[in-house]
N, C-alpha and C positions, 0 to 999 in steps of 0.2 A: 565783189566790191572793186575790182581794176587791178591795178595794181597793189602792189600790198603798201601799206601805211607804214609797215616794222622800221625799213628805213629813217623814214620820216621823224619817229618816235627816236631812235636811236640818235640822230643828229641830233636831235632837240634836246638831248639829252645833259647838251653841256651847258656851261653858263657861257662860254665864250660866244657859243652860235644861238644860242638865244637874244643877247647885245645885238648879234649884230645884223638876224631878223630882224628884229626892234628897229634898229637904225633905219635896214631897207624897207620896212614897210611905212616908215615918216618920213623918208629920202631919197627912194632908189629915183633910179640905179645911181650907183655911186661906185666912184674910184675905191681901190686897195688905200690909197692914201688915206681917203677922205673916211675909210670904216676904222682904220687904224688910227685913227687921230685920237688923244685922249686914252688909248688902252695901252697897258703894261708891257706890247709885245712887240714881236718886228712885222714887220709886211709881212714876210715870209710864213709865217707862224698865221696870219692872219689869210694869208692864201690858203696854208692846208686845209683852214676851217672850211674857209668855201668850199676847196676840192670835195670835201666829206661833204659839205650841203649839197653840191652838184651832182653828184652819187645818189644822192635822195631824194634830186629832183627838188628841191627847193630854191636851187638858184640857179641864175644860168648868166656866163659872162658875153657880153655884146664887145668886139671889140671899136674902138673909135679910134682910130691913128696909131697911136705906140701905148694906147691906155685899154687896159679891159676894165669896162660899167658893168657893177655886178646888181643885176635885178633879182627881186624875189618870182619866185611861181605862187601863184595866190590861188591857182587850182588846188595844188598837192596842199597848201595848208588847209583848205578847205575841205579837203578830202580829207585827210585828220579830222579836224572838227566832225563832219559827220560820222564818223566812224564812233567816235568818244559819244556824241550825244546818242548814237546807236545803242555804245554800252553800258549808258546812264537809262535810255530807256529800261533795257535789261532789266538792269537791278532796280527801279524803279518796280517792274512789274517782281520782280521775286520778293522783295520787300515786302511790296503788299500781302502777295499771297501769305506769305509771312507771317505780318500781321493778321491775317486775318484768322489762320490758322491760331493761332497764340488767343487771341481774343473768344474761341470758340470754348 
């Protein structure tokens, strides 16, 4: 499957970098300011998140003059997704057999 997903999952893992998916994916690319706005923390703390998104291939910062625009990767999300409905197939099929086994 590519690269591996673990990352991916792992970032997502927080409530912080999930916000602030959320944000890029109805706003990107967006300034540090502009993801920071409204949340409890500093830029700084709002950067690390990225760092660790960017690690994971979820985000990646474009710079514009003295500002870096942080866009999402809408590949690597989607490569999760497929991956999940992979393991929903899965279980989907063991379940059956499952039942069917139980029902006999």
């Amino acid at each position: 499957m590519g690269r591996s997903v673990a990352p991916v999952f792992a970032a997502l893992g927080d409530e912080t970098r999930l916000r602030l998916v959320s944000r890029l994916s109805t706003g990107g690319p967006l300034s540090i300011t502009t993801l920071a706005a409204g949340l409890p923390m500093t830029r700084q703390a709002i950067t690390k998140h990225l760092r660790v998104m960017e690690a994971a291939g979820l985000v990646r910062a474009e710079v514009r003059g003295r500002e870096s625009l942080w866009r999402l990767e809408e590949r690597r999300l989607a490569l999760a997704a497929r991956h999940l409905r992979a393991i929903s197939s899965e279980w989907d099929g063991r379940l059956g057999r499952l039942k069917r086994l139980v029902e006999r």
